[in-house]
mmCIF file as Biopython writes it, N, C-alpha, C and O atoms, coordinates in Angstrom:
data_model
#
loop_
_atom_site.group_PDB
_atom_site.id
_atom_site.type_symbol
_atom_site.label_atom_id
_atom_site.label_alt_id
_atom_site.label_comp_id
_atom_site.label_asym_id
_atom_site.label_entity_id
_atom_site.label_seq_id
_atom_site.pdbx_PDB_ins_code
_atom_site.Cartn_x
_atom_site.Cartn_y
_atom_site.Cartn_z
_atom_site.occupancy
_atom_site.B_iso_or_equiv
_atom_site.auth_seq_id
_atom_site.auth_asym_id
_atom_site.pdbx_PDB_model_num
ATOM 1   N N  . UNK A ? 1  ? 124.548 169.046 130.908 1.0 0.0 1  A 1 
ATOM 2   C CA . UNK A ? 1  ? 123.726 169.938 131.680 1.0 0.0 1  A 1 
ATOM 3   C C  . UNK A ? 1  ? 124.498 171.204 132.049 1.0 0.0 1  A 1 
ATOM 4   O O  . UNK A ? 1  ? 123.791 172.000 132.666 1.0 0.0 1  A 1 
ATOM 5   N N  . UNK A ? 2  ? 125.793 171.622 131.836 1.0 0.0 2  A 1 
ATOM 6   C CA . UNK A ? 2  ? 126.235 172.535 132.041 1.0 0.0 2  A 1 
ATOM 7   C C  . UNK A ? 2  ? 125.806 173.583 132.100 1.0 0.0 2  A 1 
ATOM 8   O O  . UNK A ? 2  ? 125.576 174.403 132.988 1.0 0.0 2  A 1 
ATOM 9   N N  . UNK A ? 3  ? 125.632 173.473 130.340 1.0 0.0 3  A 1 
ATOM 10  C CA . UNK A ? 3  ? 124.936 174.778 130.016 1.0 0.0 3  A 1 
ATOM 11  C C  . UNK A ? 3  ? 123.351 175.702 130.658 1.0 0.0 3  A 1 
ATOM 12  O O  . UNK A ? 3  ? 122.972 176.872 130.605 1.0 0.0 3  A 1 
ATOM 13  N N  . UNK A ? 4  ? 122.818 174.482 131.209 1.0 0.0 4  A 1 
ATOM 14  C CA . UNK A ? 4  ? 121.707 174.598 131.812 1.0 0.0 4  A 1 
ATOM 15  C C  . UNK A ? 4  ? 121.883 174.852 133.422 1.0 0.0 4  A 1 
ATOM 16  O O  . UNK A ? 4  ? 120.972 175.280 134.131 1.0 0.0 4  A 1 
ATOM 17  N N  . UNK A ? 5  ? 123.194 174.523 133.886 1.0 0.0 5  A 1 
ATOM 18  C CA . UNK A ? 5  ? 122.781 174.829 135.370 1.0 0.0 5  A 1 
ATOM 19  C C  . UNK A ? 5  ? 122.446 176.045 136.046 1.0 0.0 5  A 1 
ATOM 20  O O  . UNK A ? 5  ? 122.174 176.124 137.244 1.0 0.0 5  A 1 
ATOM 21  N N  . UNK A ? 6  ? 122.484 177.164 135.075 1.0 0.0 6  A 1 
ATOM 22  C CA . UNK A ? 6  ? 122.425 178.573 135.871 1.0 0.0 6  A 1 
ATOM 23  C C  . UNK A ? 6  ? 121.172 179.219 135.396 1.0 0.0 6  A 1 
ATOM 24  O O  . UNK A ? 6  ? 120.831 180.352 135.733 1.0 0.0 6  A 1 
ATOM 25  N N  . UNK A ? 7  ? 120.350 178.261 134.413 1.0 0.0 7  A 1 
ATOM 26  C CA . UNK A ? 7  ? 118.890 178.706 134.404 1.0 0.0 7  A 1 
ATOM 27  C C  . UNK A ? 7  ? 118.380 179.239 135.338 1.0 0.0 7  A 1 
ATOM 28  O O  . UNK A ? 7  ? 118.095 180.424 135.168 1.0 0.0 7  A 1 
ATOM 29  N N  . UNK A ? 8  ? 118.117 178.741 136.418 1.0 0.0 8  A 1 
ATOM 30  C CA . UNK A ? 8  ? 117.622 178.973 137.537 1.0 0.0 8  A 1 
ATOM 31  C C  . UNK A ? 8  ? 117.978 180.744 137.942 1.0 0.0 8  A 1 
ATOM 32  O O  . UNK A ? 8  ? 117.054 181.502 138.236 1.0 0.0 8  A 1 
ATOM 33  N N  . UNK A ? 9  ? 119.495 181.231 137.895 1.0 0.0 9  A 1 
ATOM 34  C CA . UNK A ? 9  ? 119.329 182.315 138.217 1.0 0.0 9  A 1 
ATOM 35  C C  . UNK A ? 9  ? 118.901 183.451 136.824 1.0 0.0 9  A 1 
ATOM 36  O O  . UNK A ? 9  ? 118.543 184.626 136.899 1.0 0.0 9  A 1 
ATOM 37  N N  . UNK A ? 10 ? 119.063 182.742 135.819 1.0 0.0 10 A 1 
ATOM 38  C CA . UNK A ? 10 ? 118.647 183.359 134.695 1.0 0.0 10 A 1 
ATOM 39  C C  . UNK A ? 10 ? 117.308 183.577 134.021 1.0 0.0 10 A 1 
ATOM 40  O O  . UNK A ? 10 ? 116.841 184.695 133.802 1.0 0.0 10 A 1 
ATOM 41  N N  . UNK A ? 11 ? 116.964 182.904 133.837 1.0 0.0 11 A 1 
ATOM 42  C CA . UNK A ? 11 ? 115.263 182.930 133.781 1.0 0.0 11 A 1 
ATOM 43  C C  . UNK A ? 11 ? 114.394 182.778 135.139 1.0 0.0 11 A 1 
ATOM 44  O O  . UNK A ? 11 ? 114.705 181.921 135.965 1.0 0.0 11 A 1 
ATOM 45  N N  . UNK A ? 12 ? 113.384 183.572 135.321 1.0 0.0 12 A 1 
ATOM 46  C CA . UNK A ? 12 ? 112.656 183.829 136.539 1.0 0.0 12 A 1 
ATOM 47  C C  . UNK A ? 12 ? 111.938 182.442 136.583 1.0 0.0 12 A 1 
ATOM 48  O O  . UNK A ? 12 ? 111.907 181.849 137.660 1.0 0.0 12 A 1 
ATOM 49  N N  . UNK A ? 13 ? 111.228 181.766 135.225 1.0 0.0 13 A 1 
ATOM 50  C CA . UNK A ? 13 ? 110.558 180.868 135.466 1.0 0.0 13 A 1 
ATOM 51  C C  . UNK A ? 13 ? 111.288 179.250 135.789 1.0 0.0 13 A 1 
ATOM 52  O O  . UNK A ? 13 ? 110.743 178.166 136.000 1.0 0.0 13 A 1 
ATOM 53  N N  . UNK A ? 14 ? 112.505 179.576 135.732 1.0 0.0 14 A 1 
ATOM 54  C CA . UNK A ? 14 ? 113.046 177.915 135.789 1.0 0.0 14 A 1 
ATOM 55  C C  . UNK A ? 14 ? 113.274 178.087 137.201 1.0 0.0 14 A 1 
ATOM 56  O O  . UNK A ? 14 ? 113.934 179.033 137.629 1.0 0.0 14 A 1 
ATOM 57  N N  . UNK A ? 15 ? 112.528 176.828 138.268 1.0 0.0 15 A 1 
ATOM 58  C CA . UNK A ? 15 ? 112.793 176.658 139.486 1.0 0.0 15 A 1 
ATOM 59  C C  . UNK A ? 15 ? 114.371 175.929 139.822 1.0 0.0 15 A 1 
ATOM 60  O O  . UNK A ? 15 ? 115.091 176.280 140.757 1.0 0.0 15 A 1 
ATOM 61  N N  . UNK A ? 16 ? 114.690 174.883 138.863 1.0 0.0 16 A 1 
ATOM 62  C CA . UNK A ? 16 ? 115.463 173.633 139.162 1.0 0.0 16 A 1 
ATOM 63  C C  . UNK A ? 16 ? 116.017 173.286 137.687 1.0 0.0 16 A 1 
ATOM 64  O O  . UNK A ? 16 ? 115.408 173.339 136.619 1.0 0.0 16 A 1 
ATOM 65  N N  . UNK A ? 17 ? 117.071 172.993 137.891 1.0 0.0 17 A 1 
ATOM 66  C CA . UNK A ? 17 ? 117.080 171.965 136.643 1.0 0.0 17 A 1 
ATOM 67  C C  . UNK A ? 17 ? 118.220 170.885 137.419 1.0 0.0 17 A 1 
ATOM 68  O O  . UNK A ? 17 ? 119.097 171.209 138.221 1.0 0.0 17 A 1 
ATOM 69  N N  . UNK A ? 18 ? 117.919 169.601 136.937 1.0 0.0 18 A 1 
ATOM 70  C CA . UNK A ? 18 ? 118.689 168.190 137.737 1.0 0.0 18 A 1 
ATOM 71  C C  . UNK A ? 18 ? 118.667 167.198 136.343 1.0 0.0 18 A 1 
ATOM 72  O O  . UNK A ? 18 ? 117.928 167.172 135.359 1.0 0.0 18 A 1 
ATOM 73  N N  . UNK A ? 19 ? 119.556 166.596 136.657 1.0 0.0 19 A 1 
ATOM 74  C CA . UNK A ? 19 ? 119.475 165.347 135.685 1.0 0.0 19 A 1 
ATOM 75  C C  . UNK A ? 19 ? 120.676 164.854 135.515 1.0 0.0 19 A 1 
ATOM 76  O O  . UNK A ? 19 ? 121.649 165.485 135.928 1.0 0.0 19 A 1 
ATOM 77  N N  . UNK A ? 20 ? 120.835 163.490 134.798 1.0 0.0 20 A 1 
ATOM 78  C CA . UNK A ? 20 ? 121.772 163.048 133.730 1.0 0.0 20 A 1 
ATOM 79  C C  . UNK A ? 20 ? 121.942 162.550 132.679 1.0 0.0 20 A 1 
ATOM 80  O O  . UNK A ? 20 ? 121.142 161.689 132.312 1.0 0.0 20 A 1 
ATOM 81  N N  . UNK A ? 21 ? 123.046 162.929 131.841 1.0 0.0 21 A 1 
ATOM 82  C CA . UNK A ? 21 ? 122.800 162.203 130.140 1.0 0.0 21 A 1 
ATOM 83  C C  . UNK A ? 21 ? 121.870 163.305 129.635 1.0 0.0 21 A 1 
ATOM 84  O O  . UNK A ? 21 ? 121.713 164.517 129.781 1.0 0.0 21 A 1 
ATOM 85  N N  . UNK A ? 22 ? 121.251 162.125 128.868 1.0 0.0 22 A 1 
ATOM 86  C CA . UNK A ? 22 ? 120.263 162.959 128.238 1.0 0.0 22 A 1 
ATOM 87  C C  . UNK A ? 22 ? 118.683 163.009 128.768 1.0 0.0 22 A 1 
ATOM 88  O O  . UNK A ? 22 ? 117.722 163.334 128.070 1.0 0.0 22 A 1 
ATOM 89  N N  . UNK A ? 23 ? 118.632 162.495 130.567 1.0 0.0 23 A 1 
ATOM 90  C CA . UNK A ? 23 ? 117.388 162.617 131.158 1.0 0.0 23 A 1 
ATOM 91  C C  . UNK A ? 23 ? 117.831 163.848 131.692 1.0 0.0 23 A 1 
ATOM 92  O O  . UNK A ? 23 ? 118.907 164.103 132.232 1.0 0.0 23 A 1 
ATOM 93  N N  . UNK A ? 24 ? 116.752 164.657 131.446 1.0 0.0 24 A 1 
ATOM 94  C CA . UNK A ? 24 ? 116.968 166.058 132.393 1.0 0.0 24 A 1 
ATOM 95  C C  . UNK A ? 24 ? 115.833 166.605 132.436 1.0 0.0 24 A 1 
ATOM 96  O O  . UNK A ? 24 ? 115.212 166.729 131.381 1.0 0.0 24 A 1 
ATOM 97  N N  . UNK A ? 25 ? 115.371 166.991 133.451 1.0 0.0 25 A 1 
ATOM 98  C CA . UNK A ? 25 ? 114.302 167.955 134.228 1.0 0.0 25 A 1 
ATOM 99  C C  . UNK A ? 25 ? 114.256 168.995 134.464 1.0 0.0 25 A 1 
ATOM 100 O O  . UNK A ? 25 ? 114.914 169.136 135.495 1.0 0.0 25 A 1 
ATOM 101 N N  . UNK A ? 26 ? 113.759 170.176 134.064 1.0 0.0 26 A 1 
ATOM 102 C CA . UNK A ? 26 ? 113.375 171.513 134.452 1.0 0.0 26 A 1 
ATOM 103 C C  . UNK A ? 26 ? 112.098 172.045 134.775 1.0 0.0 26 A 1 
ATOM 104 O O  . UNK A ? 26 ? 111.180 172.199 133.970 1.0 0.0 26 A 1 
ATOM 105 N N  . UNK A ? 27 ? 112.077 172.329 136.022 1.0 0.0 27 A 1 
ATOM 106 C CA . UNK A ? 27 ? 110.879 173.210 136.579 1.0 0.0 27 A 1 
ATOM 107 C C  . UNK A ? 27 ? 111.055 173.792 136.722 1.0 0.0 27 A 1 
ATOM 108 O O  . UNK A ? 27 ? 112.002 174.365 137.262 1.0 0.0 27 A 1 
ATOM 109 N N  . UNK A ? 28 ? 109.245 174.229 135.830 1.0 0.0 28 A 1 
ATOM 110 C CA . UNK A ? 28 ? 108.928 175.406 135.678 1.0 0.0 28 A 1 
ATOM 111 C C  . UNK A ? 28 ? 107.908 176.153 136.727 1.0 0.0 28 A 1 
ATOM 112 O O  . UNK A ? 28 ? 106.775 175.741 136.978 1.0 0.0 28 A 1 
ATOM 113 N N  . UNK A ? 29 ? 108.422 177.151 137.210 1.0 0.0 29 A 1 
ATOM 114 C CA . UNK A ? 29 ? 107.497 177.869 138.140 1.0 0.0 29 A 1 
ATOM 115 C C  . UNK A ? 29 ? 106.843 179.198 137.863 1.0 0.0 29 A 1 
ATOM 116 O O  . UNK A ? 29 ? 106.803 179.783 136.780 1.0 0.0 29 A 1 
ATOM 117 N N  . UNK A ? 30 ? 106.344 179.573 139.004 1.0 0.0 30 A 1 
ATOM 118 C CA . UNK A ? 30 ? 105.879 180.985 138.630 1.0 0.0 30 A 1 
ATOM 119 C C  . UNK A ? 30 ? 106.354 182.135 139.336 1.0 0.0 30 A 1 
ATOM 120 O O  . UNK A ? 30 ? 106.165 183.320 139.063 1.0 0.0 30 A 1 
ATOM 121 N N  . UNK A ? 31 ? 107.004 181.619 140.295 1.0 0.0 31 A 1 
ATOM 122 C CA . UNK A ? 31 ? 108.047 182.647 141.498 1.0 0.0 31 A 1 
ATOM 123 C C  . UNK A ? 31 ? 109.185 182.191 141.803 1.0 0.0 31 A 1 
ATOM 124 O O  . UNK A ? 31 ? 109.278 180.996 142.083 1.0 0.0 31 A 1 
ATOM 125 N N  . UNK A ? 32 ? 110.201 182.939 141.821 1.0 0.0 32 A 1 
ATOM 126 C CA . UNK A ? 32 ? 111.169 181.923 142.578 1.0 0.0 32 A 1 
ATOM 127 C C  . UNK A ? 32 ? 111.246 181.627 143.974 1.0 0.0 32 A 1 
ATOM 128 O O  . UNK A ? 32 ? 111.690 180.611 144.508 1.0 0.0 32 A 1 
ATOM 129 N N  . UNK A ? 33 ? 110.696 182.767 144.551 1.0 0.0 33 A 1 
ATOM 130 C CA . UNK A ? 33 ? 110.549 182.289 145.904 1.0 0.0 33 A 1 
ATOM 131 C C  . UNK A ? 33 ? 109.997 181.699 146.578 1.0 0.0 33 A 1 
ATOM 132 O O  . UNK A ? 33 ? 110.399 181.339 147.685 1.0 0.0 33 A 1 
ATOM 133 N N  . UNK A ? 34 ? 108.529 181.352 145.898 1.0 0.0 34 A 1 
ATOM 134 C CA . UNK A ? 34 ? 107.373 180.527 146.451 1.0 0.0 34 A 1 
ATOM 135 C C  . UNK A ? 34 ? 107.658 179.086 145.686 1.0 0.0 34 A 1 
ATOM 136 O O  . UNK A ? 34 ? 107.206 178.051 146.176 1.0 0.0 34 A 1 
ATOM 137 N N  . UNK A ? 35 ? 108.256 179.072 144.736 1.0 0.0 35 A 1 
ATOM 138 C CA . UNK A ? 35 ? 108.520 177.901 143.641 1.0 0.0 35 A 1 
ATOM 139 C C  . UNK A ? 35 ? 107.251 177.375 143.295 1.0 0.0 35 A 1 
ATOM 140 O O  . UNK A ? 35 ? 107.243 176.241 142.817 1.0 0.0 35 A 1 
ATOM 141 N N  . UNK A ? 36 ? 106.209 177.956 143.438 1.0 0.0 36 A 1 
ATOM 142 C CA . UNK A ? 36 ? 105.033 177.436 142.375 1.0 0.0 36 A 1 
ATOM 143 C C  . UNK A ? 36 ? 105.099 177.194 141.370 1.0 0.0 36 A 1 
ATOM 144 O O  . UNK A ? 36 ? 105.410 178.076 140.570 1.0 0.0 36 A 1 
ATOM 145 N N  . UNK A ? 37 ? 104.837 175.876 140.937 1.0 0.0 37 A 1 
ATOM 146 C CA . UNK A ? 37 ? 104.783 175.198 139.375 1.0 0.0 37 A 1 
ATOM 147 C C  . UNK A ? 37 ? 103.822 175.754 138.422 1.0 0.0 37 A 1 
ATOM 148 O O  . UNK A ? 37 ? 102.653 175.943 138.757 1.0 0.0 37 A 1 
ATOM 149 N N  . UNK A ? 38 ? 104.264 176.029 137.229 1.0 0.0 38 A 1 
ATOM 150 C CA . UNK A ? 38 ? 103.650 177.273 136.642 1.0 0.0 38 A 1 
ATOM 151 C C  . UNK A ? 38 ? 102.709 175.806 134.955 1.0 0.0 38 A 1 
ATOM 152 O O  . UNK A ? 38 ? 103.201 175.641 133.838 1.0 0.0 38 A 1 
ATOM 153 N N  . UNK A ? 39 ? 102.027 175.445 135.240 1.0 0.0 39 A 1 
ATOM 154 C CA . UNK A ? 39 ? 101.523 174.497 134.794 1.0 0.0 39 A 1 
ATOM 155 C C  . UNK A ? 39 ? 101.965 175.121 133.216 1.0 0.0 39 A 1 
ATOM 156 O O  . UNK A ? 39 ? 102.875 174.892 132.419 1.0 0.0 39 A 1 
ATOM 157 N N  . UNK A ? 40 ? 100.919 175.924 133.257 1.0 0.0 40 A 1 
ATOM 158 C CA . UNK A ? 40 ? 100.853 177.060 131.767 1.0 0.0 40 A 1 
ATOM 159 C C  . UNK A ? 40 ? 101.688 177.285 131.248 1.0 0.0 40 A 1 
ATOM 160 O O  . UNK A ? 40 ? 101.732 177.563 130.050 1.0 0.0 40 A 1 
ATOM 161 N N  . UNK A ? 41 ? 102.269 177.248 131.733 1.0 0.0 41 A 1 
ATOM 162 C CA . UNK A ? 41 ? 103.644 178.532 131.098 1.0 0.0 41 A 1 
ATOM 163 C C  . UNK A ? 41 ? 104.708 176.260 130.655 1.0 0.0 41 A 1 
ATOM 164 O O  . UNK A ? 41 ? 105.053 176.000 129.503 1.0 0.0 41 A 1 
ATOM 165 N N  . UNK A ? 42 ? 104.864 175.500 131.493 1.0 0.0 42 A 1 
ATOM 166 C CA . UNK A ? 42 ? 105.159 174.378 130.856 1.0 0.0 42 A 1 
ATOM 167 C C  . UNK A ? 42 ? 104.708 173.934 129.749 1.0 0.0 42 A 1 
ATOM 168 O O  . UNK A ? 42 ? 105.456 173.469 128.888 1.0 0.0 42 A 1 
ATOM 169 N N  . UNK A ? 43 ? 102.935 174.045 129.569 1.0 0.0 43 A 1 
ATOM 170 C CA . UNK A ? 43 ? 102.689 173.270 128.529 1.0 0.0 43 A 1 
ATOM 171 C C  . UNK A ? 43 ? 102.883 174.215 127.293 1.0 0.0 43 A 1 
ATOM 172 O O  . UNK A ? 43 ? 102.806 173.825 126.128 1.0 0.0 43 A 1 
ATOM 173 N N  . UNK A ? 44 ? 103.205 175.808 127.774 1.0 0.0 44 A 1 
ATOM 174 C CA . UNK A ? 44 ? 103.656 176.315 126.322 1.0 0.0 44 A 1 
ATOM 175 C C  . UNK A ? 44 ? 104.724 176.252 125.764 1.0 0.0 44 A 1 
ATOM 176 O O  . UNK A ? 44 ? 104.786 176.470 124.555 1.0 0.0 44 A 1 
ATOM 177 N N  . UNK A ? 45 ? 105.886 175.924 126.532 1.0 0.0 45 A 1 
ATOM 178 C CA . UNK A ? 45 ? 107.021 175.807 126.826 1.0 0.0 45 A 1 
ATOM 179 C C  . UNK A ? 45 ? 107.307 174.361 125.570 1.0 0.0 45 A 1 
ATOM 180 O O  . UNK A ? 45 ? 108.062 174.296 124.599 1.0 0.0 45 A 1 
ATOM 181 N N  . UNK A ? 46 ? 106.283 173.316 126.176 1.0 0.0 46 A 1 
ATOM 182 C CA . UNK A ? 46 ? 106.246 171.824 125.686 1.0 0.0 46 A 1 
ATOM 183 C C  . UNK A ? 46 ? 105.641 171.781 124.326 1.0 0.0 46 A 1 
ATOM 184 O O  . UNK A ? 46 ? 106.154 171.095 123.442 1.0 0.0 46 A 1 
ATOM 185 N N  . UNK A ? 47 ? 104.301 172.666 124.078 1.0 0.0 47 A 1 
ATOM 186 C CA . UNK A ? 47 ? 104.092 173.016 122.977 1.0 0.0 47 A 1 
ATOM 187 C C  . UNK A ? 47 ? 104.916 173.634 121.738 1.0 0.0 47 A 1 
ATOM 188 O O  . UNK A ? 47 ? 104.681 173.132 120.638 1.0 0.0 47 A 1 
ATOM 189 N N  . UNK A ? 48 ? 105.932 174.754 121.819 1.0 0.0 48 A 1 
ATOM 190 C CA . UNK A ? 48 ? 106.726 175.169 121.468 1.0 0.0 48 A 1 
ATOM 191 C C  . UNK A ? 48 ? 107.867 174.333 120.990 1.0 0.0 48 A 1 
ATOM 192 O O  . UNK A ? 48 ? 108.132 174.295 119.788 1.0 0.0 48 A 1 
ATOM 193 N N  . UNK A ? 49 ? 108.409 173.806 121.683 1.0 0.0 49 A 1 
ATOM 194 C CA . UNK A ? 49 ? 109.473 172.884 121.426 1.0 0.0 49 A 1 
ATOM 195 C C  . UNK A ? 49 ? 108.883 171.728 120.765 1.0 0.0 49 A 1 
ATOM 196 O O  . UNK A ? 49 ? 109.632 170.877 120.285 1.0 0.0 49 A 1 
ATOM 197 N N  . UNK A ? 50 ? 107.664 171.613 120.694 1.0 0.0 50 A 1 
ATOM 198 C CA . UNK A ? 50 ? 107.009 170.115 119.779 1.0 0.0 50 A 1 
ATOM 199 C C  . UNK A ? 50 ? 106.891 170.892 118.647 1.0 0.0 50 A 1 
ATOM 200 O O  . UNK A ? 50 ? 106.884 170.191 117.636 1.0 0.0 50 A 1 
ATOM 201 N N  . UNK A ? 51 ? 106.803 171.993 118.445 1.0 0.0 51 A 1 
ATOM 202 C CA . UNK A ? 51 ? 106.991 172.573 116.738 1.0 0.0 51 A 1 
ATOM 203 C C  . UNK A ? 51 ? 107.922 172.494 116.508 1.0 0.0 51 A 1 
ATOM 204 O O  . UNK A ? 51 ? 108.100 172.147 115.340 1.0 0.0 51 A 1 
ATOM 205 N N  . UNK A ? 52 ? 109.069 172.705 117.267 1.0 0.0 52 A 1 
ATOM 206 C CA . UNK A ? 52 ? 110.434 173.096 116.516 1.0 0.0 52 A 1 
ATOM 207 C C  . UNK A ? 52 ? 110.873 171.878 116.370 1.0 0.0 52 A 1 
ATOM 208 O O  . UNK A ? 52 ? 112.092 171.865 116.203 1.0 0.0 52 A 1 
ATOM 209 N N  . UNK A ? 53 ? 110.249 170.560 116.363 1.0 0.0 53 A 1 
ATOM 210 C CA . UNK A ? 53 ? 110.999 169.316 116.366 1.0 0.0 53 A 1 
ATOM 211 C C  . UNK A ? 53 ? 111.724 168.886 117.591 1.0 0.0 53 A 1 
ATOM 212 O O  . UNK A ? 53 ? 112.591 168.056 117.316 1.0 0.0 53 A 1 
ATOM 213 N N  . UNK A ? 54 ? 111.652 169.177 118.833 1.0 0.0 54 A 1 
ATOM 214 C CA . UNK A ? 54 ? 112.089 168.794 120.066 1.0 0.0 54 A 1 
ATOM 215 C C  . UNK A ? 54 ? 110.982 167.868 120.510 1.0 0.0 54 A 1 
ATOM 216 O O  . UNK A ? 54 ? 109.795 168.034 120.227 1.0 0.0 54 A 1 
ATOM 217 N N  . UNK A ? 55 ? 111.691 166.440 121.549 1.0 0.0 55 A 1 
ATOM 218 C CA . UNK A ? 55 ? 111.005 165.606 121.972 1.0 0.0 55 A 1 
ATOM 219 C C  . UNK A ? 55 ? 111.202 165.416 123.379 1.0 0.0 55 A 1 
ATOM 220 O O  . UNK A ? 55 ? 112.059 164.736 123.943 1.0 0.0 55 A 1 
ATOM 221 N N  . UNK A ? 56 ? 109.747 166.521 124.142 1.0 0.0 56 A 1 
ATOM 222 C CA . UNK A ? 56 ? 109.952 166.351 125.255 1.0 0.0 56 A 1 
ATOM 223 C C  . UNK A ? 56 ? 108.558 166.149 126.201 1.0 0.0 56 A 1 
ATOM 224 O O  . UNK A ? 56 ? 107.563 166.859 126.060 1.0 0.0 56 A 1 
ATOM 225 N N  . UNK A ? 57 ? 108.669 165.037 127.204 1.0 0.0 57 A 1 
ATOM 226 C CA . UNK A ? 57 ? 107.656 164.924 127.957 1.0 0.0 57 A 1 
ATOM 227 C C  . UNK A ? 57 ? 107.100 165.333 129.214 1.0 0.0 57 A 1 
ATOM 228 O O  . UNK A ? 57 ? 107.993 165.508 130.044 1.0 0.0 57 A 1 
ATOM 229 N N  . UNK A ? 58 ? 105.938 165.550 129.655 1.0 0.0 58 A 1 
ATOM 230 C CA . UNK A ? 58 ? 105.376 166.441 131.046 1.0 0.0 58 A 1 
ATOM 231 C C  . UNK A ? 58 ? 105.180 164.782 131.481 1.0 0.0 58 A 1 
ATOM 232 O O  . UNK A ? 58 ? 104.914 163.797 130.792 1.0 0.0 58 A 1 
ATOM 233 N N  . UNK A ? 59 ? 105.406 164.930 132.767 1.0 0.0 59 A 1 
ATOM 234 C CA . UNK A ? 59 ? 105.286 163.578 133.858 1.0 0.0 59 A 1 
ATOM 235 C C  . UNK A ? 59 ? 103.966 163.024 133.220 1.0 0.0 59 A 1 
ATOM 236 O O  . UNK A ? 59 ? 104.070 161.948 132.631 1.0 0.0 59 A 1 
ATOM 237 N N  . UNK A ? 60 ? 102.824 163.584 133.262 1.0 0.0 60 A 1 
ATOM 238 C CA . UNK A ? 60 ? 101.014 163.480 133.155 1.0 0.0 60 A 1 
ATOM 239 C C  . UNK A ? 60 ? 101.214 162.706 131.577 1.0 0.0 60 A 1 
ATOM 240 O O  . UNK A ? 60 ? 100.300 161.882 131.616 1.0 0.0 60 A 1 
ATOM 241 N N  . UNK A ? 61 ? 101.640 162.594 130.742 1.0 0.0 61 A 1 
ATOM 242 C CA . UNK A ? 61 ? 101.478 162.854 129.704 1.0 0.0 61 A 1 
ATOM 243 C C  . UNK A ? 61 ? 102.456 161.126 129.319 1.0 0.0 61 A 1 
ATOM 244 O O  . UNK A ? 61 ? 102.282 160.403 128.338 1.0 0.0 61 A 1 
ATOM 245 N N  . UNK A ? 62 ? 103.457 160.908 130.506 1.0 0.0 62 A 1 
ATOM 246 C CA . UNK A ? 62 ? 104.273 159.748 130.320 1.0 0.0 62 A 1 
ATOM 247 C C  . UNK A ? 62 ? 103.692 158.409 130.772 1.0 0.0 62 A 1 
ATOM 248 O O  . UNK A ? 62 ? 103.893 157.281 130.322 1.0 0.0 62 A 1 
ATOM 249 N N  . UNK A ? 63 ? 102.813 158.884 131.917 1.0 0.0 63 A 1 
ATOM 250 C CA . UNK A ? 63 ? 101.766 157.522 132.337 1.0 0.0 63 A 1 
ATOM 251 C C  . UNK A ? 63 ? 101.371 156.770 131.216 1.0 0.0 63 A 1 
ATOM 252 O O  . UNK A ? 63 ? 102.271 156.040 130.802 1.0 0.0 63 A 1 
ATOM 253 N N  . UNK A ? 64 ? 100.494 156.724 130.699 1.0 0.0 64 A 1 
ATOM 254 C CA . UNK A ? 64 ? 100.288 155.715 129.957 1.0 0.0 64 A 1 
ATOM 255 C C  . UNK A ? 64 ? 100.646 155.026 129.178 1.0 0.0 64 A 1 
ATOM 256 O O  . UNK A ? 64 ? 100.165 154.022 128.652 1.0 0.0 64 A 1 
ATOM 257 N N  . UNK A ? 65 ? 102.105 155.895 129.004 1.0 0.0 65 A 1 
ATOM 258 C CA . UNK A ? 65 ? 103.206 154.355 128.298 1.0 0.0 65 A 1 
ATOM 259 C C  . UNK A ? 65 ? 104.010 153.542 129.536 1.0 0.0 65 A 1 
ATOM 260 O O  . UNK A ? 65 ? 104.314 152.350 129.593 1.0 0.0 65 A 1 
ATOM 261 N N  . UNK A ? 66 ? 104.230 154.563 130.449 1.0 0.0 66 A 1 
ATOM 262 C CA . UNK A ? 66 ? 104.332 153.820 131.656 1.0 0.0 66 A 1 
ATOM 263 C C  . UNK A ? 66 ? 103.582 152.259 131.896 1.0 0.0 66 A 1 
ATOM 264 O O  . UNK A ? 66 ? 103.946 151.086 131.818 1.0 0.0 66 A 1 
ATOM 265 N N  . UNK A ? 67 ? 102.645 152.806 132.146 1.0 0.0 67 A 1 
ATOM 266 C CA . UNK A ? 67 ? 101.545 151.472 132.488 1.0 0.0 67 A 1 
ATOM 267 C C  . UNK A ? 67 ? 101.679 150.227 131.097 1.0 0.0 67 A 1 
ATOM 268 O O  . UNK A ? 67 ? 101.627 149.027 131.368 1.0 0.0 67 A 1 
ATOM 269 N N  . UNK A ? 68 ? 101.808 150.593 130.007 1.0 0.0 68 A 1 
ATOM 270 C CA . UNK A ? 68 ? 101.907 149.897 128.878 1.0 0.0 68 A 1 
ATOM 271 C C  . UNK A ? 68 ? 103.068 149.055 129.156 1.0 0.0 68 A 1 
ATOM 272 O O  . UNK A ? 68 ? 103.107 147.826 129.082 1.0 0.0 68 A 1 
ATOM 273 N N  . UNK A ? 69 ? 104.138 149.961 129.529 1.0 0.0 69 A 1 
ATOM 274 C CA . UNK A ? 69 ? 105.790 148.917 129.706 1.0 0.0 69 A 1 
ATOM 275 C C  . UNK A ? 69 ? 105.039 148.180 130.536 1.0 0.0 69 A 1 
ATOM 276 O O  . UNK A ? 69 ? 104.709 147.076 130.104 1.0 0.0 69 A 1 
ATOM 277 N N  . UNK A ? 70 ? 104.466 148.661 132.233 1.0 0.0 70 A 1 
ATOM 278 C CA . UNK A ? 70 ? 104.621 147.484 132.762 1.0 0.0 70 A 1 
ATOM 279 C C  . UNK A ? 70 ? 103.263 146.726 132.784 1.0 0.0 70 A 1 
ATOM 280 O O  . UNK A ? 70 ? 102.895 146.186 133.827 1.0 0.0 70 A 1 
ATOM 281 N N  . UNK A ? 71 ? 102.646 146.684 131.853 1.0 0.0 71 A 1 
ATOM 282 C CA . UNK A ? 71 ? 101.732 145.475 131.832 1.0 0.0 71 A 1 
ATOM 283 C C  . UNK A ? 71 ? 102.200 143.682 131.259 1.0 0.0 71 A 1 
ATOM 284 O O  . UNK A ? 71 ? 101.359 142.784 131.292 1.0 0.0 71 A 1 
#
């Protein structure tokens, strides 16, 4: 995550980034000061990176394998 910790002051839209390994989280907002979650601008974000061959998931989108593990 190194490389990622200074997103936040570098790109306007990254609120946060936290994690470890290879779990890591970045929110996306729409201000930095209000930290509004910028829905849109994620799922293009998520879209984008699913072309280029990146495998990454939005919370909404992980439920239902969720529920699958724990049934």
């Amino acid at each position: 995550m190194g490389r990622m910790a200074n997103w936040p002051s570098k790109h306007k839209i990254v609120g946060d980034v936290r994690g470890k390994g290879l779990m890591i989280g970045v929110e996306i907002i729409r201000d930095q000061k209000s930290k509004e979650r910028a829905h849109d601008f994620r799922e293009s974000i998520v879209d984008r990176a699913f072309e280029k061959g990146s495998y990454c998931w939005a919370r909404e989108k992980i439920d239902p394998y969720r529920a699958a593990i724990d049934d």
